[in-house]
C-alpha positions in Angstrom: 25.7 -23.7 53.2 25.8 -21.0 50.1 28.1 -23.9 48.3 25.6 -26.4 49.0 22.2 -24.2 47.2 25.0 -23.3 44.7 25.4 -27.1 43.9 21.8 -28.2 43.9 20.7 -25.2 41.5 23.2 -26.3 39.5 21.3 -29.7 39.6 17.9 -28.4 38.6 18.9 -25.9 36.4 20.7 -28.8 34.6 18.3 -31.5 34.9 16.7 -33.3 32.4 13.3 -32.7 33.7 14.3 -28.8 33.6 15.5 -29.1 29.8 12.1 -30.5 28.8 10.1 -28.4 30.6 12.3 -25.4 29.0 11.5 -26.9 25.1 7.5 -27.3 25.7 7.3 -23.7 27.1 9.4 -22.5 24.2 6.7 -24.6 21.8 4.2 -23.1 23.7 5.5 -19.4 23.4 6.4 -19.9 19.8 2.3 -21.0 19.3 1.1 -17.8 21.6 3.0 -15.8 19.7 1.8 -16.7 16.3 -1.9 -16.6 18.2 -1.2 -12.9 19.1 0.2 -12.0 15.6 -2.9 -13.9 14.1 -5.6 -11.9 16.3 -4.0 -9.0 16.6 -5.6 -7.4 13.2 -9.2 -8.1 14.5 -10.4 -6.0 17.6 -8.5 -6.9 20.5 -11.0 -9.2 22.4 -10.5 -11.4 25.5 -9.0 -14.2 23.8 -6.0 -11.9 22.7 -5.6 -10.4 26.2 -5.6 -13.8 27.3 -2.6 -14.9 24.5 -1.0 -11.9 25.6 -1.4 -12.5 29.5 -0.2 -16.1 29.1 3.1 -15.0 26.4 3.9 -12.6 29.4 3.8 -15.0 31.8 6.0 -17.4 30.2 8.6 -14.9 29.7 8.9 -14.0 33.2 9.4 -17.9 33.5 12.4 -17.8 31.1 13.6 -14.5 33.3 13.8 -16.5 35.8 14.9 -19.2 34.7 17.7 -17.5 33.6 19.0 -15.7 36.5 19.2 -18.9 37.8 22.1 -19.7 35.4 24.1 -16.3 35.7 23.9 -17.4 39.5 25.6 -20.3 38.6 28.0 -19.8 36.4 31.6 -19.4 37.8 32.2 -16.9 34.8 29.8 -14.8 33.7 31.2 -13.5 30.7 30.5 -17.1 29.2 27.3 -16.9 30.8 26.6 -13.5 28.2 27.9 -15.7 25.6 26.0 -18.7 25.7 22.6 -17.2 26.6 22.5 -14.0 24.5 19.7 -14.9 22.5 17.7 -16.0 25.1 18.6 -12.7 26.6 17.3 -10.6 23.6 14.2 -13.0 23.7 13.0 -11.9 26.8 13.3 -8.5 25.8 9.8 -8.2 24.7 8.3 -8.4 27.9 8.8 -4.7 28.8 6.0 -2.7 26.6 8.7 -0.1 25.1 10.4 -3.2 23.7 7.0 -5.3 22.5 7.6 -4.1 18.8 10.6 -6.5 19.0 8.2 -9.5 19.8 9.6 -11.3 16.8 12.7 -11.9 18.6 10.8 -14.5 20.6 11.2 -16.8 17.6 15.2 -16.7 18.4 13.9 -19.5 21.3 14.0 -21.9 18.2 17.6 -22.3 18.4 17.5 -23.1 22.0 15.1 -25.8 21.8 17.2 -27.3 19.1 20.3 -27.3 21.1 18.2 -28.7 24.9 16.9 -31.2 22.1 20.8 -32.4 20.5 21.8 -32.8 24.5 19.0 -34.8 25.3 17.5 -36.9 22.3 19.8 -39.7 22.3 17.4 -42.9 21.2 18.1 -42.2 17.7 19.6 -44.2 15.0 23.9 -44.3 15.2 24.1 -42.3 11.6 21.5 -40.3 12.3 23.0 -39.2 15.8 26.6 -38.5 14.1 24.4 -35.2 12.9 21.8 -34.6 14.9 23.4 -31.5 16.1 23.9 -30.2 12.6 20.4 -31.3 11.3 18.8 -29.8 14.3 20.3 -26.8 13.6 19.9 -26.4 9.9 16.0 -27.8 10.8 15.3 -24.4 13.0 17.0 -22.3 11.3 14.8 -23.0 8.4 11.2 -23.0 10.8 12.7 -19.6 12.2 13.8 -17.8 9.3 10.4 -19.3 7.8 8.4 -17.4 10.5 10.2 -14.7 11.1 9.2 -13.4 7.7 5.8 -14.5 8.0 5.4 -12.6 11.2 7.4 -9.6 9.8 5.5 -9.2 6.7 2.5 -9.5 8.2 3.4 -6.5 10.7 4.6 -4.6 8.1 2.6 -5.4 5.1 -0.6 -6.0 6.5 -1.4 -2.4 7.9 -1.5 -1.5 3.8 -3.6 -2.7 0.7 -1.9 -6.4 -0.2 -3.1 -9.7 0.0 -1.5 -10.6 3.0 -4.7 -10.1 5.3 -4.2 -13.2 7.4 -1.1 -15.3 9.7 -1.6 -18.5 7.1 -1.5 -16.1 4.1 2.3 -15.4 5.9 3.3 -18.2 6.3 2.8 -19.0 2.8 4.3 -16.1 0.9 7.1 -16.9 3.1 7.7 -20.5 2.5 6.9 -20.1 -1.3 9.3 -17.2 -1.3 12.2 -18.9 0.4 11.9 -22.0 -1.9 11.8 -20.3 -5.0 14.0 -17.4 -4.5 12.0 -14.9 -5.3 8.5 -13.0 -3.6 5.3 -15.3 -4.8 2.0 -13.8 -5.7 2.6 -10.4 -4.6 5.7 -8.2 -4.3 5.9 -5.7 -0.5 5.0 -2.3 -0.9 7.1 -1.3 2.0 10.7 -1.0 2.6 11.2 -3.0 5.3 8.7 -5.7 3.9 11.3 -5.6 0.4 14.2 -5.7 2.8 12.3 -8.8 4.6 11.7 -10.7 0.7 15.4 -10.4 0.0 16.6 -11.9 3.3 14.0 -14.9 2.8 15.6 -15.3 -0.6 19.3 -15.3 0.5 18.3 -17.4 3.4 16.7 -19.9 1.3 19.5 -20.2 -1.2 22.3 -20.5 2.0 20.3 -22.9 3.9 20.1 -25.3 0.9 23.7 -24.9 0.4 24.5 -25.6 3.8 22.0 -28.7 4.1 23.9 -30.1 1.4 27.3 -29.6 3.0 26.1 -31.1 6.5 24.5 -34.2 4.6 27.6 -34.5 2.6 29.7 -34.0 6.1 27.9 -36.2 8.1 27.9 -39.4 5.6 32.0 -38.8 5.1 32.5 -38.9 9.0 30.7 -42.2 9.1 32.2 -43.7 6.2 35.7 -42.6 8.3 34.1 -44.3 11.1 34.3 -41.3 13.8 32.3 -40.1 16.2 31.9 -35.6 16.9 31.9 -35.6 20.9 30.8 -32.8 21.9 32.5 -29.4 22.7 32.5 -28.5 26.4 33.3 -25.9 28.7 36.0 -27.4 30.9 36.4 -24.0 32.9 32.6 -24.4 34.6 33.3 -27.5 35.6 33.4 -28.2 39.4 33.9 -31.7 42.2 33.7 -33.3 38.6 35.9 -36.7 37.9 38.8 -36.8 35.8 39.5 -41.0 34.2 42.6 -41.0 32.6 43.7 -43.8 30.2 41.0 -46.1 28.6 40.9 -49.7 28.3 38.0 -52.5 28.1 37.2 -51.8 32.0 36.5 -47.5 31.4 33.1 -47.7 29.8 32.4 -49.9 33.1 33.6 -47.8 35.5 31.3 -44.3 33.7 28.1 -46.4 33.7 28.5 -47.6 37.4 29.5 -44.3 38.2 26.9 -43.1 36.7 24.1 -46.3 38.1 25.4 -44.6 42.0 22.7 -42.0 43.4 25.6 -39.8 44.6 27.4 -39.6 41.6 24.9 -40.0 39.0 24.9 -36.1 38.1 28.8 -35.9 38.3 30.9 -34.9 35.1 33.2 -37.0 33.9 36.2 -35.8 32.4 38.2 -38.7 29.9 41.6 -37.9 29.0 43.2 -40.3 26.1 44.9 -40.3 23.5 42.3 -41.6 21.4 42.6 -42.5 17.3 39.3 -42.9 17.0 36.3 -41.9 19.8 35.6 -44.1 23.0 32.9 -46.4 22.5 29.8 -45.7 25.1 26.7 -47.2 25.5 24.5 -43.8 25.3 21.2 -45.9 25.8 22.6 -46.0 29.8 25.2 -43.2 29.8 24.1 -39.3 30.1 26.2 -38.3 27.3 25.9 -34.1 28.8 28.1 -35.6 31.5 30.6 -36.9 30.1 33.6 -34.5 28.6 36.0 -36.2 26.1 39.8 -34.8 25.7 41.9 -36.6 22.7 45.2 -35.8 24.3 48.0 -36.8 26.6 47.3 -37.0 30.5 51.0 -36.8 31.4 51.0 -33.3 30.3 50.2 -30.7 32.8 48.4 -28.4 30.6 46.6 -31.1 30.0 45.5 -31.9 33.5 45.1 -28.4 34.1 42.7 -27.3 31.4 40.2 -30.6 32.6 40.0 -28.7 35.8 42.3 -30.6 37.7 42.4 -28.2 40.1 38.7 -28.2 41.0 38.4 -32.2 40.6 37.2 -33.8 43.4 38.0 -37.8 42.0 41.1 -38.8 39.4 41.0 -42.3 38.2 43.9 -43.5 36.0 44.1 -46.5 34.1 46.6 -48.2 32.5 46.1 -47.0 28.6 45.4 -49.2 25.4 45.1 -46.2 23.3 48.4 -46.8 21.9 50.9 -49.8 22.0 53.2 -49.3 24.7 54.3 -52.1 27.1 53.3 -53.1 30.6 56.3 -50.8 32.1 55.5 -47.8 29.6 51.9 -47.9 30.8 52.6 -48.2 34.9 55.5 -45.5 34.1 53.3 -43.0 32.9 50.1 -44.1 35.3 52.9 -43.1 38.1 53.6 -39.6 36.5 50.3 -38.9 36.0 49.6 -39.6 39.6 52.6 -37.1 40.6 51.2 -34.3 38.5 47.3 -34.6 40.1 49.0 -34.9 43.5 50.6 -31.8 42.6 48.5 -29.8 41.4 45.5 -31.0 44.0 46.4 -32.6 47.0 42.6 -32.4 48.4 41.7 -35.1 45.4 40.8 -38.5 45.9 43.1 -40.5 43.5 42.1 -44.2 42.6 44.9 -45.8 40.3 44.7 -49.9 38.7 48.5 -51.2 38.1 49.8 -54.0 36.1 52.7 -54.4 38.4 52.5 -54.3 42.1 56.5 -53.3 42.2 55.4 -49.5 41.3 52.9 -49.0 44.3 55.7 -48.1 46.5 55.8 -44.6 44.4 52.1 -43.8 44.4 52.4 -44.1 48.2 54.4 -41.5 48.6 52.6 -39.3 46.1 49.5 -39.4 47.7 47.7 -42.3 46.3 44.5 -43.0 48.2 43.9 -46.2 46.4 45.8 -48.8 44.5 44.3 -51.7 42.3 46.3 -54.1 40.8 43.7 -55.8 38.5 45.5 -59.2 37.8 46.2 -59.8 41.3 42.6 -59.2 42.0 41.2 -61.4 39.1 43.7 -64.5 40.5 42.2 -63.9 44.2 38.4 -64.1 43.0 39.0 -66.8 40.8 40.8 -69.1 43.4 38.3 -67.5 46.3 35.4 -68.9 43.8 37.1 -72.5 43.6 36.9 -72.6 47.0 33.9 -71.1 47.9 31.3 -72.2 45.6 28.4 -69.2 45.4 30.7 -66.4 46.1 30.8 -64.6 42.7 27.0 -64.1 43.3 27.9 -62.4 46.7 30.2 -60.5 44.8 28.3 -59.2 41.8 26.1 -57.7 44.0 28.2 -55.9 46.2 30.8 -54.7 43.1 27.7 -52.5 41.6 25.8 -49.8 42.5 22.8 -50.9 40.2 20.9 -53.5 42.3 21.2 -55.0 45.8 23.5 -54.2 48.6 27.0 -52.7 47.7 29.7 -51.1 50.6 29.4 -48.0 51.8 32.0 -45.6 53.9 30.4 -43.6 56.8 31.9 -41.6 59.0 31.2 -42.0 62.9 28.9 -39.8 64.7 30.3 -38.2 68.1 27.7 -40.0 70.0 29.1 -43.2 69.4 32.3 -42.5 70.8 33.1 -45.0 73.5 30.3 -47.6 72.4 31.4 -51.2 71.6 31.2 -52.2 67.8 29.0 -55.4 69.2 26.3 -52.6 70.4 26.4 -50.4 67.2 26.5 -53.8 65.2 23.5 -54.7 66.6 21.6 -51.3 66.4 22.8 -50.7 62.7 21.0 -54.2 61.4 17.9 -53.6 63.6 17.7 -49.6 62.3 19.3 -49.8 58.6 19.4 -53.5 58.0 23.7 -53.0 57.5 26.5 -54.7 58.0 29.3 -53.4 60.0 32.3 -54.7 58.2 35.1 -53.0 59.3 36.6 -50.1 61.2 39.5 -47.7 60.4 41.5 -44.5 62.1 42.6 -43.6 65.0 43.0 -47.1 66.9 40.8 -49.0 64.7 43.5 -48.6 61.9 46.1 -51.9 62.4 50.0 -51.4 62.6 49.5 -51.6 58.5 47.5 -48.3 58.4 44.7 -50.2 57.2 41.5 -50.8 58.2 40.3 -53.6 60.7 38.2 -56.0 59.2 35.2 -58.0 61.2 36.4 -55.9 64.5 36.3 -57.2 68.1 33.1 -57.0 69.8 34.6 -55.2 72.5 36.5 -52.2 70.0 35.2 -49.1 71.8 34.5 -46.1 68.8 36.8 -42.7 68.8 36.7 -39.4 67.8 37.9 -39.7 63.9 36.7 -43.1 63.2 35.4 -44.6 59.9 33.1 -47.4 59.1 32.9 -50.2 56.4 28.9 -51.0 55.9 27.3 -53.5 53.8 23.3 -51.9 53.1 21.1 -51.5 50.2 21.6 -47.5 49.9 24.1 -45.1 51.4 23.2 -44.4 55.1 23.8 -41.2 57.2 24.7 -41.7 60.6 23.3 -38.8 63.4 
């Protein structure tokens, strides 16, 4: 039960829905807060308690919001590390501390980074730096308004033209530009020590937008792409795809089209020349973790979380030219490492040759695909059977129609014939029963019974094959 809220806080608090809501509340505390500044001079009235009311309000949001991440991270040192801004942001909210109210500009960086995970309809050269232009963007709006809002705390309790928020702003755009204080120079220390730092920062930031420019256009000419850094130690029931060929970006976006999966990380492990080609139009891009190494090492394995991995898919790898036996060699070894290291996995491997399935049996192996033998049965199925692709495209995705589905049997059917629960699945779910497996519904094969007899009576342990437009739960 406690790992089951862990899991779906981990959902919200990672949703995409939560992200957004997280940016327009910092928008909207970043415009209170230049509201409060603004009125602040005047005679407090109702609107500013309101402003004030509404800043405080929003903070408590972001408090909670995030406890809700320390809950769930697995490490909360990282958690300290990640969100420390954030932390100093809310700060402000307890009155010793509402001197400090500057530091709620500091949400700036966060909404820059929520925006780089989730604005992904963007032009390709654009997207190589969207994560360095974002950042070099809000840097510039913060350290623009931090001095504004500074100097007019500190300048505007004494004779100088800065009487008003606009005026701020300004001075402090005009100032960072130039490199040196515009129309007036601060009378106080602190509003001095505020002109330098606007100087410096406008001289560094226009050095650094030139060197992210200049970065960005010589990583497109070399044809790469930056795939984000990840923290591969939170990660938990995540799935690890080792090797890549022309079927992986297939087998992430159906992943990824299925209701129960469609939140899961996927770790890729390859040993990639240049980066895997995804459609990010379809693919959640925060999901999917990309290591450039080899998956027949066991560090390897072991820093994608392995361990914690609740699916391993390995494929037989065109990252680099290696024959048909190289490739089902080290698809095997691979498959003896995960086994190894987590024998509660669920390990799905696609051969080239038949001959080595006899090995990944006796690792473990839950399932075995041998892709050409599979392509030769379709086709020669679909000479015969004209129409039967159609049947087949459906039921191979999770994107539209009907697709197979693995329940396990409920206690109360034990002892009822599949003819009866046949019946009362179509007339309840409008499914298929299409075959049975375990205990005696398993043939002398260990596999399962397709299209059982009417009269099989259900045990304890059974499974069931069903054909139905969504995943059904059986009482």
């Amino acid at each position: 039960m406690a790992t089951s809220i862990h899991t779906r806080l981990e959902r919200f608090i990672n949703h995409k829905v939560t992200d957004l809501t997280v940016v327009v509340l910092i928008l909207l505390s970043i415009l209170l807060l230049l509201l409060e500044i603004t009125w602040e001079g005047a005679a407090p009235d109702a609107r500013y308690q309101v402003v004030v009311l509404l800043n405080d309000i929003i903070t408590i949001i972001f408090i909670i919001e995030l406890s809700i991440r320390f809950v769930t991270y697995r490490r909360k040192w990282r958690f300290f590390k990640t969100y420390w801004l954030d932390i100093l942001a809310v700060l402000p909210v307890l009155r010793p501390f509402r001197i400090l109210r500057v530091l709620r500009l500091l949400r700036i960086f966060r909404m820059g980074l929520l925006l780089n995970r989730r604005v992904l309809s963007v032009s390709a050269i654009f997207r190589e730096g969207l994560k360095e232009y974002l950042i070099v963007f809000f840097v510039i709006i913060m350290v623009v308004l931090t001095g504004a809002v500074s100097i007019r705390i500190l300048e505007g309790q004494v004779d100088s033209p800065v009487q008003s928020f606009p005026e701020a702003v300004w001075w402090s755009v005009l100032s960072m530009i130039s490199g040196e204080p515009i129309n007036f120079t601060p009378v106080t220390f602190w509003g001095r020590i505020i002109a330098v730092v606007l100087m410096i920062g406008g001289l560094t930031l226009f050095a650094v937008f030139t060197g992210v420019v200049s970065a960005v256009m010589v990583q497109k000419l070399k044809g790469g792409m930056n795939v984000r850094d990840v923290e591969l130690e939170e990660l938990k029931d995540h799935i690890i795809l080792c090797g890549w060929n022309r079927s992986a970006s297939m087998i992430i976006e159906e992943l990824q089209s299925d209701k129960q999966y469609v939140h899961t990380p996927i770790v890729v492990i390859a040993e990639f020349q240049h980066d895997p080609e995804l459609n990010f139009d379809v693919v959640d891009r925060n999901l999917i973790y990309v290591l450039k190494d080899d998956y027949t090492k066991i560090d390897v394995l072991k820093k994608a979380g392995v361990q914690k991995a609740r699916i391993a898919i390995i494929l037989p790898d065109k990252t680099m030219e290696r024959s048909d036996q190289d490739r089902d060699a080290r698809t095997v070894l691979a498959s003896l490492i995960i086994e190894k290291l987590n024998s509660q996995i669920f390990t799905c491997v696609e051969l080239l040759n038949r001959d080595n399935e006899t090995h990944l049996q006796m690792a473990g192996v839950e399932e075995v695909v041998v892709s050409d033998e599979y392509a030769g049965n379709i086709i020669a199925a679909a000479a015969k059977n004209h129409g039967i692709i159609s049947v087949l495209n459906e039921l191979f995705t999770s994107k539209y129609g009907n697709q197979f589905f693995k329940v396990a049997v409920p206690p109360g059917w034990v002892g009822k014939t599949a003819m009866e629960m046949f019946v009362w699945l179509k007339e309840t779910y409008n499914a298929v029963l299409l075959s049975v497996e375990n205990g005696s519904g398993r043939n002398r094969n260990g596999h399962a019974v397709v299209n059982p007899s009417g009269e099989y009576r259900f045990q304890d342990g059974d499974f069931i094959m069903v054909i139905s437009n969504e995943k059904i739960e059986l009482a």
